[in-house]
N, C-alpha and C positions, 0 to 999 in steps of 0.2 A: 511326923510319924510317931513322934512321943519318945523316938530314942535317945540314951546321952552320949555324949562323946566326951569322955574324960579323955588323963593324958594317956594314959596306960591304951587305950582304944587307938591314940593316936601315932604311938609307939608299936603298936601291931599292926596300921597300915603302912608305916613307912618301911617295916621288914617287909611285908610281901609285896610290897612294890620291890623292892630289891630282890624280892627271891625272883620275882617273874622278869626282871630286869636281866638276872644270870644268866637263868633257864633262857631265853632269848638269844645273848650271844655264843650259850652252850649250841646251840641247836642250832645259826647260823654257822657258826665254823665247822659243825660236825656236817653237814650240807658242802658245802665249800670241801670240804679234805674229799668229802665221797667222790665231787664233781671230778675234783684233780686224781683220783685212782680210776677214774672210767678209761677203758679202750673201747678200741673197735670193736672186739667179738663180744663186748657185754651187751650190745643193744639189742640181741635178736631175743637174748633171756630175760631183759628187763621188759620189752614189750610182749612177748609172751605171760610174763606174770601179772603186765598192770591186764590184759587182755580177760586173764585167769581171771584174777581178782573184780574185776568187774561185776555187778548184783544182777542176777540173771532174773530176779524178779521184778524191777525197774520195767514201768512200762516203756521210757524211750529204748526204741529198738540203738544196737550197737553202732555208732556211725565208720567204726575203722574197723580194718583186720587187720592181720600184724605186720604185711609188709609195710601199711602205710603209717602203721604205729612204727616201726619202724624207720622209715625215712623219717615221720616228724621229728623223732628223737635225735637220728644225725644232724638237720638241721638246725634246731634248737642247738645241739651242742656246739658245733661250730661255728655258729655265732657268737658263742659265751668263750670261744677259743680255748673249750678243753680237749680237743679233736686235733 
C-alpha cells in the first residue's frame, strides 16, 4: 500500500488497542449492573420501547407484539438468573 509504519505509528496502535480494550470492559460491566437492577414490572416498558423503537420503514413485517416481546424477555432473563 506504500505506507510506513515507524515507531511512533506503532505506539498509536497499541493505545487504541487499549482504549478499545477499556471501552469493552466499560460496556460489559455497565450491561451486567443494568441486568442485576431489572424487576419484574420493567419488562412490559422495555418491550414497549424496543417495540417503539423498531424502523417502521423496514420491509420485514414485525414478527412480535409486546406480550410476546414480553414473555421472551422473562425468559431470557430467568435463564441468566436475574429474575
Amino acid at each position: 500500500m506504500g505506507l510506513n509504519l515507524n515507531i511512533l505509528s506503532m505506539f498509536a496502535l497499541v493505545a487504541l488497542s487499549g482504549i478499545v480494550v477499556n471501552n469493552s470492559i466499560i460496556l460489559v460491566a455497565t450491561i451486567e449492573r443494568r441486568r442485576a437492577e431489572l424487576e419484574e414490572n420493567d419488562i412490559p416498558l422495555i418491550a414497549e420501547r424496543a417495540l417503539a423503537e423498531g424502523n417502521p420503514g423496514y420491509p420485514v413485517p414485525r414478527l412480535m407484539n409486546q406480550a410476546e416481546c414480553e414473555s421472551l424477555l422473562r425468559k431470557l432473563l430467568q435463564q441468566t438468573n436475574y429474575l
